[in-house]
N, C-alpha and C positions, 0 to 999 in steps of 0.2 A: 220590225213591225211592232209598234205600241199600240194594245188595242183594250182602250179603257172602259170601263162599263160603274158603275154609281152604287152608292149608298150600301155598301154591306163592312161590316166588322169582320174579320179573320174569325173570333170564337163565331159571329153565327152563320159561317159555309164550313168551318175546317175543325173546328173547338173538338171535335170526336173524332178526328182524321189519326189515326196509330201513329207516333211516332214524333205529333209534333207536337211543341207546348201549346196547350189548349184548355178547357177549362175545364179547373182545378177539382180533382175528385178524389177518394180516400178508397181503394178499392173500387167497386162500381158505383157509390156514393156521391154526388156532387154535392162540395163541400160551400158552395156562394150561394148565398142568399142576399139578394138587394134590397136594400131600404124601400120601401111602398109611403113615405106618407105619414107616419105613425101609423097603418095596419098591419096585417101580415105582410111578412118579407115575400120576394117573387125567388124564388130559383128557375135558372136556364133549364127550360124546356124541350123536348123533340115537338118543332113545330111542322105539320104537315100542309098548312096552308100556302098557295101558289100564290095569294096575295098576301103581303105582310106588313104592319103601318110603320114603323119605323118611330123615327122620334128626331128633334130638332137638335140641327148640327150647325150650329153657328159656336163662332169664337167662345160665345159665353157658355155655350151650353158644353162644347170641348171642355173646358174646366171645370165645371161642374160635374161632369161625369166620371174624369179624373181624380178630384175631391182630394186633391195633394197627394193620390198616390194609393189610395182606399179601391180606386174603378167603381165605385158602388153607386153612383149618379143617375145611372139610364133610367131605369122604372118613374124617379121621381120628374125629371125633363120631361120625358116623354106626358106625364100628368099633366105638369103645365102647360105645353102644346098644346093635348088635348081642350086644355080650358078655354086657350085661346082660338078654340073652333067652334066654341061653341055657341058662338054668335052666328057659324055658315058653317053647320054639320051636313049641308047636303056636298059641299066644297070634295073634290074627287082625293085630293091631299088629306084630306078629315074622316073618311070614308069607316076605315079600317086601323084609327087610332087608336086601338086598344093599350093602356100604358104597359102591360105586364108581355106586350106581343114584343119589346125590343128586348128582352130576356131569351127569346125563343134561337131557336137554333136549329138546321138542316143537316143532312149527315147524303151518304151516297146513296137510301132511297129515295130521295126530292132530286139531286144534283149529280144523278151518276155520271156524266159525261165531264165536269169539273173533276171529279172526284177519278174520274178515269186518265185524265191529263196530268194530274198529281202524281198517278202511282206508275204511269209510264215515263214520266219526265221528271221536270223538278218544283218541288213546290217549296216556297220560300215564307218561313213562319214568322220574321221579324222584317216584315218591307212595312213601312210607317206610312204616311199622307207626308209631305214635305213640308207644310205648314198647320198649325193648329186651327184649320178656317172651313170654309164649307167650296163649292164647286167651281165659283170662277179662281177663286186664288190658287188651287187648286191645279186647272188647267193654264195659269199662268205660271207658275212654277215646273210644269211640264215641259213646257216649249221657251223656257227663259232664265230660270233659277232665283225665280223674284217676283214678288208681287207690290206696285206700288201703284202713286196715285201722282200724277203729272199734270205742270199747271202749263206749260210750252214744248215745241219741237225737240226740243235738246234734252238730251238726258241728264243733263245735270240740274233738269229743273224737278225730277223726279223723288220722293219721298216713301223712305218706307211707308208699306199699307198690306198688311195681311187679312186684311175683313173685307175693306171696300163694300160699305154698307149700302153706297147710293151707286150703285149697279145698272138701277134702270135706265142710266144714260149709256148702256153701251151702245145703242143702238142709236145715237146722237152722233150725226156723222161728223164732229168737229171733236169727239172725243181719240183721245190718242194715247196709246203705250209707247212711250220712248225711249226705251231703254231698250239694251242688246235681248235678243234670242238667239234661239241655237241655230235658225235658219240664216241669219246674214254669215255668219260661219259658214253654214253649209254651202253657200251660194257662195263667197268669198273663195274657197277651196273645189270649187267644181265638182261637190258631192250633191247628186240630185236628191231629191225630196217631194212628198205629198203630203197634206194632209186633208184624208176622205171625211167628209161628214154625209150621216146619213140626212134626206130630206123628210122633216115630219115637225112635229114637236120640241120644240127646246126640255132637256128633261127635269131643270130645278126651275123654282123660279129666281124671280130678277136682284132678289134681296136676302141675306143671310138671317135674317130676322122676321124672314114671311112664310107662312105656317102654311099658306095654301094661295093659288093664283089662278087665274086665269091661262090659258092653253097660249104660247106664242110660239110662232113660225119659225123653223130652224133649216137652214140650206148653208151650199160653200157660199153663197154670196151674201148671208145675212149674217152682221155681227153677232156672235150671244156668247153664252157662259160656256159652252160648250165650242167656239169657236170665236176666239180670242184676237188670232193671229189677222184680219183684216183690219186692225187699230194699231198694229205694229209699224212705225212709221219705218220700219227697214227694211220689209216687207214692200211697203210701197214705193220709197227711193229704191229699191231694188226691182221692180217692177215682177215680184214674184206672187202676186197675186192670183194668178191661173193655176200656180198648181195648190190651192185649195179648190177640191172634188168632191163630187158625189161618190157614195159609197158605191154604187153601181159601177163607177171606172173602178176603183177598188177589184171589183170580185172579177171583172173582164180582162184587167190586168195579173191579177196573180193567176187566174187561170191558162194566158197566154206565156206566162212567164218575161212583163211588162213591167214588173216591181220596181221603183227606186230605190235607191240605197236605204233611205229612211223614209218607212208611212207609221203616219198614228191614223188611227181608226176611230172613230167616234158614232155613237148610235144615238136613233132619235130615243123622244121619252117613250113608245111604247116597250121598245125591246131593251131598255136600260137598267130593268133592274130597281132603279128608282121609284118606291111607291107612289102612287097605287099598281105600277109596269106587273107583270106576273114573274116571278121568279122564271117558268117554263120558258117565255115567251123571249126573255133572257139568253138562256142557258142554247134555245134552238136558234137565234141572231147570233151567238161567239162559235157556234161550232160550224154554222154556213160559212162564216169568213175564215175559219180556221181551216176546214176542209178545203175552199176554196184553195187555198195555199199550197196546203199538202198534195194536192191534185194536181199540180202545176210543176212546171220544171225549176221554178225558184225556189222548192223546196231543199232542194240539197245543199242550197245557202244560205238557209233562214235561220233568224233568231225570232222567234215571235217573245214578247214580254206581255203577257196576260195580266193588270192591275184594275184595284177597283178605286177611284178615285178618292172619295174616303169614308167614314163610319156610319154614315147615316141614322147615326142615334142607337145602333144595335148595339149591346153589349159585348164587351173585350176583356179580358183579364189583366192586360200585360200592358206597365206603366211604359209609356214614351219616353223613350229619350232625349234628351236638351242638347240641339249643336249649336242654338242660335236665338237670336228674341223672337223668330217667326214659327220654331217647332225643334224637334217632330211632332206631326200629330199622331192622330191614332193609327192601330194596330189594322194593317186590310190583307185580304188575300191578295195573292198573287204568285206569279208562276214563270217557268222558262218552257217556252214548246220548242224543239229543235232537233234536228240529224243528231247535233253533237251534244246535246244537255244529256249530261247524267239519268240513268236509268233509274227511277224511282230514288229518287236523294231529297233529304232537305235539307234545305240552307236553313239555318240559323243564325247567319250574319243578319248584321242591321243593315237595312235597304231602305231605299226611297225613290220617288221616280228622279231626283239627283242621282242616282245611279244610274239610270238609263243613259244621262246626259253625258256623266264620264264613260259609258262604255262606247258612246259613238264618237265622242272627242278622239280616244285615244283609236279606235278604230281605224277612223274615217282624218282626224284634224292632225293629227300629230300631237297630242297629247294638247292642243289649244285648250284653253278653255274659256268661257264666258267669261271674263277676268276685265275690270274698268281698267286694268291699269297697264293690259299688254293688247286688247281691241281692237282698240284706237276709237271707243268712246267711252268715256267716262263717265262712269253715273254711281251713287252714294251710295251705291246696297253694301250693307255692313260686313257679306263677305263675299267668298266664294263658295257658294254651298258644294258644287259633285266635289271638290276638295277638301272637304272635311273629313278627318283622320278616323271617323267613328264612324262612317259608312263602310263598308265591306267592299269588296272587290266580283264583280258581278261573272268576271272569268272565272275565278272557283267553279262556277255550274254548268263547265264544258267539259269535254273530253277531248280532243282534236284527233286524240289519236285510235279512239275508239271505231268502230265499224258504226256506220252514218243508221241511225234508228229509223224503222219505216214507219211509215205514213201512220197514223194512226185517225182514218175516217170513221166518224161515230154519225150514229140514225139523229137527225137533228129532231125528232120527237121521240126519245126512247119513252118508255112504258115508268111510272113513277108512281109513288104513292100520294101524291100532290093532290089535294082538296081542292076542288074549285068553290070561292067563297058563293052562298047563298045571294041569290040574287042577283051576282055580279054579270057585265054584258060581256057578251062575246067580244071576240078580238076586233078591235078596231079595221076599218078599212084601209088604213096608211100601214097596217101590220100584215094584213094578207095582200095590199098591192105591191110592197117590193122586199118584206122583210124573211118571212120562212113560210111556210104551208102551213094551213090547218092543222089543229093541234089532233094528233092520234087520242084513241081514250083511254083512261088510264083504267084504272084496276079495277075489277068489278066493286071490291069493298069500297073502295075511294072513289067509285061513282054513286054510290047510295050513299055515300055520308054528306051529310048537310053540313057547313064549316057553321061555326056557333060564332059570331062577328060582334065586337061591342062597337057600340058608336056614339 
Protein backbone atom coordinates (compact mmCIF):
# COMPACT_ATOMS: atom_id res chain seq x y z
CA UNK A 1 0.00 0.00 0.00
CA UNK A 2 1.51 3.49 -1.39
CA UNK A 3 -0.34 6.11 0.53
CA UNK A 4 0.91 9.57 -0.64
CA UNK A 5 -0.11 12.86 0.97
CA UNK A 6 1.61 16.66 -0.69
CA UNK A 7 3.80 19.30 -0.09
CA UNK A 8 6.02 19.05 3.00
CA UNK A 9 10.01 18.86 3.09
CA UNK A 10 11.69 16.02 5.49
CA UNK A 11 13.47 19.18 7.81
CA UNK A 12 9.75 20.57 8.27
CA UNK A 13 7.83 17.09 9.74
CA UNK A 14 11.23 15.33 10.85
CA UNK A 15 14.27 18.10 11.01
CA UNK A 16 14.13 17.69 15.15
CA UNK A 17 13.25 13.86 14.88
CA UNK A 18 16.57 12.09 17.33
CA UNK A 19 18.47 10.46 15.25
CA UNK A 20 17.98 11.47 11.84
CA UNK A 21 19.92 14.00 9.76
CA UNK A 22 17.84 17.04 10.18
CA UNK A 23 18.68 20.51 10.48
CA UNK A 24 21.92 21.51 11.09
CA UNK A 25 22.42 22.76 14.86
CA UNK A 26 25.65 23.37 16.94
CA UNK A 27 24.61 22.08 20.31
CA UNK A 28 20.88 23.34 20.78
CA UNK A 29 21.89 26.15 18.42
CA UNK A 30 20.38 26.10 14.84
CA UNK A 31 23.18 27.04 12.76
CA UNK A 32 21.00 28.02 9.02
CA UNK A 33 19.99 30.98 8.46
CA UNK A 34 18.28 31.70 4.95
CA UNK A 35 18.83 34.63 2.59
CA UNK A 36 15.52 37.00 3.18
CA UNK A 37 15.98 39.58 0.19
CA UNK A 38 18.83 41.65 1.46
CA UNK A 39 17.02 41.82 5.17
CA UNK A 40 17.56 39.81 7.90
CA UNK A 41 18.13 36.13 7.31
CA UNK A 42 14.99 33.77 8.44
CA UNK A 43 16.17 30.58 10.71
CA UNK A 44 13.86 27.39 10.97
CA UNK A 45 11.52 27.90 13.31
CA UNK A 46 9.04 25.64 15.80
CA UNK A 47 5.99 26.50 13.94
CA UNK A 48 2.76 25.80 15.74
CA UNK A 49 0.30 26.64 13.17
CA UNK A 50 -2.19 23.99 11.52
CA UNK A 51 -2.31 26.00 8.56
CA UNK A 52 1.08 26.67 6.83
CA UNK A 53 1.70 28.73 3.21
CA UNK A 54 4.37 26.90 1.73
CA UNK A 55 6.04 28.37 -1.21
CA UNK A 56 6.32 27.54 -4.97
CA UNK A 57 7.55 24.15 -6.29
CA UNK A 58 7.98 24.21 -9.81
CA UNK A 59 11.21 22.96 -11.68
CA UNK A 60 12.47 26.45 -11.42
CA UNK A 61 11.85 27.12 -8.14
CA UNK A 62 13.53 23.30 -7.24
CA UNK A 63 16.82 25.08 -8.41
CA UNK A 64 16.66 27.90 -6.88
CA UNK A 65 16.14 26.66 -3.54
CA UNK A 66 18.98 24.22 -4.28
CA UNK A 67 21.21 27.34 -5.37
CA UNK A 68 24.03 24.74 -6.57
CA UNK A 69 24.00 23.04 -3.39
CA UNK A 70 23.85 26.27 -0.74
CA UNK A 71 19.70 24.89 0.18
CA UNK A 72 19.29 28.57 1.10
CA UNK A 73 16.59 29.45 -1.72
CA UNK A 74 13.09 28.85 0.21
CA UNK A 75 12.46 32.32 2.16
CA UNK A 76 13.56 34.12 -1.13
CA UNK A 77 10.81 31.78 -3.72
CA UNK A 78 8.45 31.73 -1.44
CA UNK A 79 8.77 36.00 -1.58
CA UNK A 80 8.22 35.83 -5.12
CA UNK A 81 5.09 33.68 -5.03
CA UNK A 82 4.03 35.90 -2.67
CA UNK A 83 4.32 38.86 -5.10
CA UNK A 84 2.79 37.04 -7.47
CA UNK A 85 -0.54 37.12 -5.39
CA UNK A 86 -0.75 39.89 -5.08
CA UNK A 87 -2.85 40.75 -7.61
CA UNK A 88 -5.60 37.89 -5.89
CA UNK A 89 -4.59 38.05 -2.05
CA UNK A 90 -8.05 36.78 -1.23
CA UNK A 91 -6.98 33.46 -3.71
CA UNK A 92 -7.34 30.44 -0.77
CA UNK A 93 -3.46 29.44 -2.18
CA UNK A 94 -2.30 33.16 -1.10
CA UNK A 95 -4.16 33.12 2.15
CA UNK A 96 -1.27 32.21 4.48
CA UNK A 97 1.95 33.13 2.30
CA UNK A 98 3.95 34.40 4.64
CA UNK A 99 7.65 34.03 2.96
CA UNK A 100 9.53 33.29 6.44
CA UNK A 101 6.53 30.48 7.18
CA UNK A 102 8.59 27.78 4.59
CA UNK A 103 11.47 28.05 7.12
CA UNK A 104 9.06 26.75 9.88
CA UNK A 105 9.11 23.34 11.09
CA UNK A 106 6.70 20.76 13.26
CA UNK A 107 8.18 18.32 15.76
CA UNK A 108 5.77 15.54 17.80
CA UNK A 109 3.65 18.35 19.59
CA UNK A 110 1.90 19.30 16.03
CA UNK A 111 2.29 15.65 14.36
CA UNK A 112 2.31 13.10 17.17
CA UNK A 113 0.91 10.27 15.41
CA UNK A 114 3.66 10.63 12.31
CA UNK A 115 5.98 10.96 14.81
CA UNK A 116 4.50 7.92 16.73
CA UNK A 117 4.88 5.64 13.20
CA UNK A 118 8.53 6.85 13.13
CA UNK A 119 9.51 5.61 16.47
CA UNK A 120 7.51 2.24 16.25
CA UNK A 121 8.55 1.58 12.75
CA UNK A 122 10.70 2.85 10.31
CA UNK A 123 11.42 6.09 9.13
CA UNK A 124 13.50 6.72 6.18
CA UNK A 125 15.61 10.15 6.23
CA UNK A 126 17.05 10.22 2.63
CA UNK A 127 13.74 9.10 0.26
CA UNK A 128 14.00 12.16 -2.56
CA UNK A 129 10.71 13.16 -4.92
CA UNK A 130 11.87 11.06 -8.09
CA UNK A 131 12.15 14.09 -10.27
CA UNK A 132 13.03 17.72 -9.61
CA UNK A 133 9.28 18.93 -10.63
CA UNK A 134 6.01 19.58 -8.71
CA UNK A 135 2.66 17.06 -8.40
CA UNK A 136 1.64 15.61 -11.77
CA UNK A 137 5.41 14.45 -12.76
CA UNK A 138 5.45 13.36 -9.59
CA UNK A 139 2.63 11.07 -9.69
CA UNK A 140 3.66 9.99 -12.95
CA UNK A 141 6.85 8.87 -12.01
CA UNK A 142 5.05 6.82 -9.24
CA UNK A 143 2.94 4.71 -11.35
CA UNK A 144 5.47 4.61 -14.47
CA UNK A 145 9.12 5.65 -13.79
CA UNK A 146 8.91 8.57 -16.22
CA UNK A 147 7.36 11.44 -16.98
CA UNK A 148 6.88 12.68 -20.71
CA UNK A 149 4.94 14.40 -23.24
CA UNK A 150 3.29 12.27 -26.32
CA UNK A 151 2.26 13.45 -29.60
CA UNK A 152 0.44 9.67 -30.79
CA UNK A 153 -0.59 6.05 -29.38
CA UNK A 154 2.74 4.54 -29.55
CA UNK A 155 5.22 5.03 -27.26
CA UNK A 156 7.87 5.87 -29.10
CA UNK A 157 6.28 8.95 -30.13
CA UNK A 158 6.85 10.04 -26.49
CA UNK A 159 9.52 12.73 -25.30
CA UNK A 160 11.21 13.21 -22.15
CA UNK A 161 9.12 15.99 -19.99
CA UNK A 162 9.74 16.43 -16.28
CA UNK A 163 7.65 19.89 -15.94
CA UNK A 164 4.75 19.49 -18.21
CA UNK A 165 3.89 23.10 -17.88
CA UNK A 166 0.43 22.89 -19.92
CA UNK A 167 -1.19 20.38 -17.68
CA UNK A 168 -4.65 21.85 -17.97
CA UNK A 169 -5.16 19.60 -20.81
CA UNK A 170 -5.17 16.55 -18.73
CA UNK A 171 -8.66 16.63 -18.53
CA UNK A 172 -8.85 16.67 -22.55
CA UNK A 173 -10.13 13.37 -23.30
CA UNK A 174 -7.82 13.04 -26.47
CA UNK A 175 -4.85 13.52 -24.32
CA UNK A 176 -2.85 10.39 -23.64
CA UNK A 177 0.21 8.82 -21.67
CA UNK A 178 1.77 6.19 -23.83
CA UNK A 179 4.30 4.73 -22.49
CA UNK A 180 4.73 1.59 -20.02
CA UNK A 181 3.47 1.72 -16.24
CA UNK A 182 3.80 -0.48 -13.62
CA UNK A 183 0.25 -1.72 -13.97
CA UNK A 184 0.40 -3.41 -17.62
CA UNK A 185 3.07 -5.45 -15.66
CA UNK A 186 0.96 -5.93 -13.11
CA UNK A 187 -1.89 -7.01 -15.18
CA UNK A 188 0.39 -8.89 -17.63
CA UNK A 189 1.63 -11.09 -14.46
CA UNK A 190 -1.91 -11.73 -12.79
CA UNK A 191 -0.81 -9.37 -9.78
CA UNK A 192 -4.08 -7.58 -8.93
CA UNK A 193 -4.02 -3.78 -8.25
CA UNK A 194 -6.11 -0.50 -7.07
CA UNK A 195 -5.74 2.50 -7.24
CA UNK A 196 -8.26 4.41 -4.47
CA UNK A 197 -8.65 8.24 -5.01
CA UNK A 198 -10.54 10.07 -2.52
CA UNK A 199 -13.74 12.12 -4.01
CA UNK A 200 -13.42 16.00 -3.30
CA UNK A 201 -10.98 18.50 -4.54
CA UNK A 202 -7.96 17.95 -6.85
CA UNK A 203 -5.10 19.10 -4.40
CA UNK A 204 -2.45 21.23 -6.62
CA UNK A 205 -3.40 23.13 -9.21
CA UNK A 206 -3.25 22.39 -13.18
CA UNK A 207 0.15 24.14 -13.73
CA UNK A 208 3.68 23.98 -12.10
CA UNK A 209 3.83 27.65 -12.46
CA UNK A 210 0.32 28.81 -10.95
CA UNK A 211 0.57 30.27 -7.48
CA UNK A 212 -3.21 29.90 -6.83
CA UNK A 213 -6.42 28.36 -8.88
CA UNK A 214 -9.50 27.85 -8.74
CA UNK A 215 -11.14 24.47 -6.68
CA UNK A 216 -11.44 21.42 -9.59
CA UNK A 217 -13.22 18.08 -9.09
CA UNK A 218 -11.29 15.18 -8.31
CA UNK A 219 -12.98 11.34 -8.38
CA UNK A 220 -11.72 7.58 -9.92
CA UNK A 221 -13.43 8.68 -13.03
CA UNK A 222 -11.91 12.32 -13.54
CA UNK A 223 -8.41 12.59 -14.95
CA UNK A 224 -6.23 15.07 -12.79
CA UNK A 225 -2.74 15.49 -11.21
CA UNK A 226 -3.47 13.30 -8.76
CA UNK A 227 -4.87 10.62 -10.85
CA UNK A 228 -2.96 10.08 -13.82
CA UNK A 229 -3.38 6.60 -14.65
CA UNK A 230 -6.90 7.02 -16.80
CA UNK A 231 -4.63 8.54 -19.83
CA UNK A 232 -2.52 5.61 -19.60
CA UNK A 233 -3.34 3.97 -22.97
CA UNK A 234 -2.47 0.54 -21.34
CA UNK A 235 -4.68 0.98 -18.89
CA UNK A 236 -7.20 1.30 -21.39
CA UNK A 237 -6.11 -1.55 -24.12
CA UNK A 238 -6.09 -3.43 -21.09
CA UNK A 239 -9.42 -2.68 -20.12
CA UNK A 240 -8.23 -1.94 -16.49
CA UNK A 241 -10.01 0.98 -15.79
CA UNK A 242 -12.43 -0.18 -12.85
CA UNK A 243 -10.09 -0.72 -10.73
CA UNK A 244 -9.44 2.94 -10.20
CA UNK A 245 -11.79 3.61 -6.82
CA UNK A 246 -13.03 5.50 -4.44
CA UNK A 247 -11.25 5.77 -1.28
CA UNK A 248 -14.36 4.38 0.42
CA UNK A 249 -13.81 0.86 -1.38
CA UNK A 250 -10.30 1.51 0.12
CA UNK A 251 -11.25 1.46 3.93
CA UNK A 252 -14.17 -1.39 3.28
CA UNK A 253 -11.73 -3.49 1.65
CA UNK A 254 -8.84 -3.29 4.05
CA UNK A 255 -11.19 -3.57 6.78
CA UNK A 256 -12.69 -6.92 5.36
CA UNK A 257 -9.40 -8.03 4.48
CA UNK A 258 -10.22 -7.39 0.48
CA UNK A 259 -6.72 -5.71 -0.26
CA UNK A 260 -4.89 -6.19 -3.72
CA UNK A 261 -1.55 -6.99 -3.99
CA UNK A 262 -0.80 -3.25 -4.80
CA UNK A 263 -3.06 -0.06 -3.77
CA UNK A 264 -1.75 3.50 -3.87
CA UNK A 265 -3.94 5.65 -1.85
CA UNK A 266 -4.50 9.25 -2.76
CA UNK A 267 -6.52 12.16 -0.88
CA UNK A 268 -8.58 14.84 -1.87
CA UNK A 269 -7.07 18.70 -1.28
CA UNK A 270 -8.71 19.07 1.94
CA UNK A 271 -7.02 16.22 3.99
CA UNK A 272 -3.71 16.53 1.75
CA UNK A 273 -1.61 18.36 3.48
CA UNK A 274 -1.21 20.78 0.71
CA UNK A 275 -1.80 24.35 1.71
CA UNK A 276 -4.12 25.97 2.56
CA UNK A 277 -5.32 21.76 3.84
CA UNK A 278 -4.68 21.92 7.73
CA UNK A 279 -1.80 19.95 8.66
CA UNK A 280 -4.39 18.09 11.50
CA UNK A 281 -6.86 17.41 9.05
CA UNK A 282 -3.97 15.56 7.29
CA UNK A 283 -2.40 13.68 9.80
CA UNK A 284 -6.34 12.50 11.10
CA UNK A 285 -7.05 11.17 6.88
CA UNK A 286 -3.42 8.82 7.11
CA UNK A 287 -4.08 7.50 10.28
CA UNK A 288 -8.25 6.49 9.40
CA UNK A 289 -6.50 4.59 6.43
CA UNK A 290 -3.68 3.37 8.29
CA UNK A 291 -5.82 1.96 11.15
CA UNK A 292 -8.23 0.81 8.76
CA UNK A 293 -5.51 -1.61 7.74
CA UNK A 294 -4.19 -2.50 10.87
CA UNK A 295 -7.85 -3.41 11.97
CA UNK A 296 -8.14 -5.84 9.17
CA UNK A 297 -6.71 -9.26 8.62
CA UNK A 298 -4.44 -8.02 5.71
CA UNK A 299 -2.47 -6.68 8.20
CA UNK A 300 -0.18 -9.54 8.93
CA UNK A 301 0.90 -9.00 5.16
CA UNK A 302 1.19 -5.53 4.74
CA UNK A 303 3.92 -3.25 3.76
CA UNK A 304 2.31 0.28 3.97
CA UNK A 305 5.06 2.87 2.30
CA UNK A 306 4.00 6.35 3.88
CA UNK A 307 5.53 9.29 1.19
CA UNK A 308 4.89 12.92 0.64
CA UNK A 309 4.89 13.58 -2.91
CA UNK A 310 7.39 16.41 -2.77
CA UNK A 311 8.81 19.77 -1.07
CA UNK A 312 6.25 22.10 -1.36
CA UNK A 313 8.55 25.14 -1.01
CA UNK A 314 9.42 24.14 2.75
CA UNK A 315 12.80 24.07 3.60
CA UNK A 316 15.47 21.05 3.47
CA UNK A 317 19.02 20.97 4.28
CA UNK A 318 20.19 17.91 2.34
CA UNK A 319 21.58 18.41 -1.30
CA UNK A 320 19.89 15.85 -3.85
CA UNK A 321 21.26 13.54 -5.49
CA UNK A 322 21.81 13.25 -9.49
CA UNK A 323 20.89 9.71 -11.01
CA UNK A 324 19.52 11.35 -14.11
CA UNK A 325 18.45 14.67 -16.14
CA UNK A 326 15.05 14.27 -14.46
CA UNK A 327 16.37 14.23 -10.61
CA UNK A 328 16.33 13.53 -7.49
CA UNK A 329 14.39 15.99 -6.24
CA UNK A 330 13.97 17.16 -2.85
CA UNK A 331 14.38 15.79 0.42
CA UNK A 332 10.43 14.31 1.90
CA UNK A 333 9.47 12.24 4.68
CA UNK A 334 8.49 9.08 4.46
CA UNK A 335 8.11 5.85 6.25
CA UNK A 336 7.73 1.91 6.28
CA UNK A 337 4.45 0.70 8.50
CA UNK A 338 4.55 -3.14 8.84
CA UNK A 339 4.31 -6.68 10.97
CA UNK A 340 7.95 -6.89 9.76
CA UNK A 341 9.68 -3.32 9.50
CA UNK A 342 12.27 -2.71 11.80
CA UNK A 343 11.32 -1.44 15.31
CA UNK A 344 12.22 2.14 15.42
CA UNK A 345 15.21 2.12 12.75
CA UNK A 346 16.31 4.67 10.18
CA UNK A 347 17.17 4.12 6.88
CA UNK A 348 19.58 6.51 5.63
CA UNK A 349 19.76 4.79 2.35
CA UNK A 350 18.76 7.02 -0.61
CA UNK A 351 15.08 6.23 -1.61
CA UNK A 352 12.65 7.34 -4.00
CA UNK A 353 9.16 6.21 -4.96
CA UNK A 354 11.58 4.33 -7.71
CA UNK A 355 12.07 2.24 -4.99
CA UNK A 356 8.72 1.31 -4.33
CA UNK A 357 8.63 0.18 -8.04
CA UNK A 358 11.66 -2.11 -7.52
CA UNK A 359 10.30 -3.42 -4.43
CA UNK A 360 6.95 -4.74 -6.07
CA UNK A 361 8.92 -5.90 -9.35
CA UNK A 362 11.05 -8.01 -7.59
CA UNK A 363 8.16 -8.96 -5.17
CA UNK A 364 5.49 -9.58 -7.24
CA UNK A 365 7.25 -9.65 -11.31
CA UNK A 366 10.26 -11.61 -10.98
CA UNK A 367 12.65 -9.03 -10.78
CA UNK A 368 10.64 -7.40 -14.38
CA UNK A 369 11.19 -4.17 -14.67
CA UNK A 370 9.67 -1.23 -16.69
CA UNK A 371 12.46 -1.62 -19.06
CA UNK A 372 11.67 -0.41 -23.18
CA UNK A 373 13.97 -2.90 -24.08
CA UNK A 374 12.57 -6.31 -22.42
CA UNK A 375 8.52 -4.94 -22.21
CA UNK A 376 7.77 -5.33 -25.39
CA UNK A 377 7.16 -1.48 -25.75
CA UNK A 378 9.52 0.61 -26.53
CA UNK A 379 9.74 4.11 -25.63
CA UNK A 380 13.08 6.80 -25.38
CA UNK A 381 13.11 7.45 -21.41
CA UNK A 382 16.76 7.80 -20.94
CA UNK A 383 16.94 5.01 -18.46
CA UNK A 384 15.61 2.75 -16.18
CA UNK A 385 15.14 4.59 -12.98
CA UNK A 386 14.02 1.62 -9.89
CA UNK A 387 17.57 0.29 -11.46
CA UNK A 388 19.85 2.73 -10.60
CA UNK A 389 22.86 1.60 -8.51
CA UNK A 390 22.43 4.78 -6.02
CA UNK A 391 19.04 3.93 -4.87
CA UNK A 392 19.12 1.66 -1.77
CA UNK A 393 17.45 -1.45 -1.39
CA UNK A 394 13.98 -0.94 0.41
CA UNK A 395 14.41 -4.80 2.01
CA UNK A 396 16.93 -3.53 4.46
CA UNK A 397 13.59 -2.16 6.60
CA UNK A 398 12.37 -5.65 7.14
CA UNK A 399 12.83 -8.17 9.58
CA UNK A 400 11.16 -11.42 8.35
CA UNK A 401 12.29 -13.32 11.00
CA UNK A 402 11.24 -11.02 13.72
CA UNK A 403 7.98 -11.49 15.82
CA UNK A 404 5.20 -9.77 13.47
CA UNK A 405 4.73 -6.02 15.34
CA UNK A 406 1.10 -5.23 16.57
CA UNK A 407 -1.25 -2.97 15.36
CA UNK A 408 -0.46 0.22 16.26
CA UNK A 409 -4.08 2.21 16.39
CA UNK A 410 -3.69 5.95 17.07
CA UNK A 411 -6.97 8.49 18.15
CA UNK A 412 -7.32 10.11 14.66
CA UNK A 413 -7.58 13.50 16.63
CA UNK A 414 -5.00 13.22 19.32
CA UNK A 415 -4.62 16.49 21.55
CA UNK A 416 -1.77 18.93 19.80
CA UNK A 417 -0.48 22.04 20.33
CA UNK A 418 -1.58 23.27 16.84
CA UNK A 419 -2.96 27.00 16.31
CA UNK A 420 -5.85 27.25 14.54
CA UNK A 421 -5.08 30.35 12.10
CA UNK A 422 -7.33 33.67 13.02
CA UNK A 423 -10.21 33.78 11.02
CA UNK A 424 -9.64 30.69 9.13
CA UNK A 425 -13.19 28.47 8.44
CA UNK A 426 -14.20 25.51 9.74
CA UNK A 427 -13.56 22.13 8.02
CA UNK A 428 -15.06 21.88 4.93
CA UNK A 429 -18.13 19.76 4.29
CA UNK A 430 -16.39 17.19 1.72
CA UNK A 431 -13.96 16.72 5.07
CA UNK A 432 -16.59 15.92 7.50
CA UNK A 433 -18.84 14.00 4.84
CA UNK A 434 -16.46 11.05 4.27
CA UNK A 435 -12.98 12.08 5.51
CA UNK A 436 -12.48 11.91 9.65
CA UNK A 437 -14.78 13.47 12.44
CA UNK A 438 -14.62 16.69 13.82
CA UNK A 439 -11.70 17.92 15.04
CA UNK A 440 -11.23 17.35 19.09
CA UNK A 441 -9.88 20.76 20.84
CA UNK A 442 -6.69 21.13 21.43
CA UNK A 443 -5.10 22.72 24.44
CA UNK A 444 -6.41 25.24 26.49
CA UNK A 445 -3.13 27.67 25.67
CA UNK A 446 -3.52 26.91 21.89
CA UNK A 447 -7.00 27.65 22.03
CA UNK A 448 -6.55 31.28 23.29
CA UNK A 449 -3.89 31.95 21.18
CA UNK A 450 -4.67 33.93 18.15
CA UNK A 451 -2.14 32.57 15.08
CA UNK A 452 -0.52 36.24 13.86
CA UNK A 453 -0.96 35.28 9.80
CA UNK A 454 0.88 37.77 7.13
CA UNK A 455 -0.93 38.16 3.89
Amino acid sequence: MILTQENRSFDSYFGTYPGAVGIPRKGRHITVCLPNDGSRCVRPFHDRHDVNGGGPHSTFASTKDIDGGKMDGFVEQAARGRAECEANVDAPDCAFAAPRVVAGYHDQREIPNYWAYARHFVLQDHFFEATTSWSLPEHLFAVSEWSAACTGQDPSSCRNDHRLPRVATIAHKHLRFSWTDLTYLLHKYGVSWRYYVANGSQPDCANDDEVACGAKRQSPHTPGIWNPLPRFETVRQDHQLGNIQSVRRFLGAARKGHLPNVSWVEPSQVVSEHPPARVSDGQAWVTKAINAVMSGPDWKSTAIFLNWDDWGGFYDNVVPPRVDVNGLGMRVPAMVISPYAHRGYIDHQVLSSDSYTAFIEDRWLHGQRINPKTDGRPDPRPDVREASPLLGDLLADFNFKQRPLRPLILPLRPKTDLVEPAGYPPPTRECNAHCVPQRQSTRPTARRQRATVSR
